[in-house]
N, C-alpha and C positions, 0 to 999 in steps of 0.2 A: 194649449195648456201652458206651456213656457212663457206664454207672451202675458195668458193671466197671471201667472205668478210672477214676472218682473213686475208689471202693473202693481199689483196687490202687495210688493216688495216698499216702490217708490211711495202710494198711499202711506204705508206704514211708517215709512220715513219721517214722511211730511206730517204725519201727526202726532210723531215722537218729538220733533223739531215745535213743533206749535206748544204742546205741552211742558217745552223747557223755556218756552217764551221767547225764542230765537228763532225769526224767518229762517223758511229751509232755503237753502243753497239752489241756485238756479241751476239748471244743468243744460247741457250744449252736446246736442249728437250729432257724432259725425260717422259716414260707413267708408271706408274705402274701397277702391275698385276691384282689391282681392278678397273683400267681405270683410274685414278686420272691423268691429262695433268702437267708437271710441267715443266716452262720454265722459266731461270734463263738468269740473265747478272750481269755481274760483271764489277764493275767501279773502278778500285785502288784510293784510295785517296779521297773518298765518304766518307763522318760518319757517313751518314745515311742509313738505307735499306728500305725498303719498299715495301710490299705483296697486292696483289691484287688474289683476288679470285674470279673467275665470276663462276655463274650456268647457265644450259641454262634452263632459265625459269622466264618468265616477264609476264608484262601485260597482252598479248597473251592468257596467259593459264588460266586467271580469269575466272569464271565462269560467264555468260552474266548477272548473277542476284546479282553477288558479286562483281564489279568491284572494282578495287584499293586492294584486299586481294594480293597479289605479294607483292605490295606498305607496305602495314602493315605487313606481315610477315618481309622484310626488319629491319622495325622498330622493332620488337619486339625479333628479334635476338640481338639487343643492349641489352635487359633488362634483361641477364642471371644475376643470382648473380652468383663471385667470392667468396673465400676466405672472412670473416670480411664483407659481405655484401655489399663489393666494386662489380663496373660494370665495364666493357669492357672498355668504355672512360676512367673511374675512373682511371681506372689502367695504358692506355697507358698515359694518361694527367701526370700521377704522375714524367712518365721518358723523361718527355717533348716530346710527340710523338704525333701521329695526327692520325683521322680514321674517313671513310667517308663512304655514300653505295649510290649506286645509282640501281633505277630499271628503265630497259627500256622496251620496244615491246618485245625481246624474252631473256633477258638478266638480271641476278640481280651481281650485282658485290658490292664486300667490297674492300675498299683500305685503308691501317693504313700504316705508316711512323716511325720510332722509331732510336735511333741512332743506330748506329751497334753493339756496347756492349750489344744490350737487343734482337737482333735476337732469341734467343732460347725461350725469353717470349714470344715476338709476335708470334712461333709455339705452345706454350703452350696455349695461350688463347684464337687462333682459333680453335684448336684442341677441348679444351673445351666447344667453340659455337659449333662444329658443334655437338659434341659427345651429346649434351643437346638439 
């Protein structure tokens, strides 16, 4: 069922993408050996990148006497300290970038924005959320 609706996801993409009159973006999967999905596109002439990490794990899995802990852990991955006591936004706001999370039914996803110069940060400071 997941795998039809990333499928049915990507169609939708690509026909979003045709109807603005702009080839869709090719995309490039890669899995690694501890199962990590990674799937990359590349725009020339973009200046900015942008990462989105989804888990598979939402609402759904709350326990029926805890509902919204999905919802709050979401939030509470913001509140890692950095470096100096700065936080996750602190740090992408500093290089004018952006970062957002959303949780759904079986789905918690982050998505941060940064120019392309600071690509290596924004692996660093997921890296850091998750490793904490």
């Amino acid at each position: 069922m997941k795998r039809q609706a990333a499928a049915m996801a990507v169609m939708l993409g690509v026909v979003c993408w045709a109807t603005l009159g702009v080839p869709a973006p090719a995309l490039q999967e890669t899995r690694l050996s501890n199962g990590l999905r990674i799937v990359t596109s590349r725009t020339p002439g973009v200046p900015t990148v942008a990462m989105s990490l989804s888990f598979a794990v939402g609402s759904a899995a709350d326990p029926h006497d805890r509902r919204g802990l999905a919802h709050l852990v979401e939030h509470l991955m913001f509140r890692h300290q950095y470096p100096a006591g700065r936080t996750f936004d602190s740090i992408i706001e500093s290089v004018c970038g952006y970062s957002n999370a959303f949780t759904g039914h079986d789905t918690t996803t982050y998505c941060s924005q940064v120019p392309s110069n600071q690509l290596e940060l924004l692996f660093w400071l997921e890296g850091r959320r998750l490793a904490n």
